[in-house]
C-alpha positions, 0 to 999 in steps of 0.5 A: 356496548353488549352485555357480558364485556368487561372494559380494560382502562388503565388510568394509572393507579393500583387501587389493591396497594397504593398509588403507582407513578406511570412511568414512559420511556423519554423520546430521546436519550440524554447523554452526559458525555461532553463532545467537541463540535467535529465529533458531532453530526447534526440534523435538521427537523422542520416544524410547524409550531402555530401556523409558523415553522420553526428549525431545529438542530441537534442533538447537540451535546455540550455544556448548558452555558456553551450551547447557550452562547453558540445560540446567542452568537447564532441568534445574532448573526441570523437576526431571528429568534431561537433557544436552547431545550433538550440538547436541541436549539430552535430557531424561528423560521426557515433557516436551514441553510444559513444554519449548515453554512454557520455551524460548519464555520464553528467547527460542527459536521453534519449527517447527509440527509437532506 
């Protein structure tokens, strides 16, 4: 590093006033609007979470407790594990598929991309 440069580092204070919360913009939008699950469209994302994948599927927007028991009754009839976080379930393993051809029996529709 030369002389004479002065370094810009943020870290997230304001030391003239007081301190000052950082604030960052959330990846997805919460939406408080409940729909019916034909209003839906649905996609999937695949990821590697610990050498394992893992499915997901949203976004959902649905009462806590509904979407609870749809991912009970999914959980069940797939026989893996999942869960229920940021209007998006999560499934263990690869299961895409099997996942389309049970949410379209419930009533959800789906975005086409593959």
């Amino acid at each position: 590093m030369s002389r004479g440069k002065k370094l810009d580092i943020f870290i997230g204070a304001d030391f003239n006033d007081s301190w000052a919360e950082v604030q960052t913009p959330r990846k997805t939008k919460i939406s408080n609007e409940i729909l019916e699950p034909s209003k839906h469209f649905l996609k999937f994302q695949r990821e590697k979470r610990r050498g394992k994948i893992v499915t997901l599927v949203g976004e959902f927007q649905l009462p806590k407790e509904e979407a609870n028991a749809v991912v009970k009754l999914l959980k069940k009839r797939l026989g893996c594990g999942g869960s229920y976080k940021n209007n998006w379930m999560e499934f263990q393993g690869e299961l895409q598929d099997k996942l389309r051809e049970l949410l379209k029996n419930e009533g959800f529709r789906f975005k086409n991309n593959k």
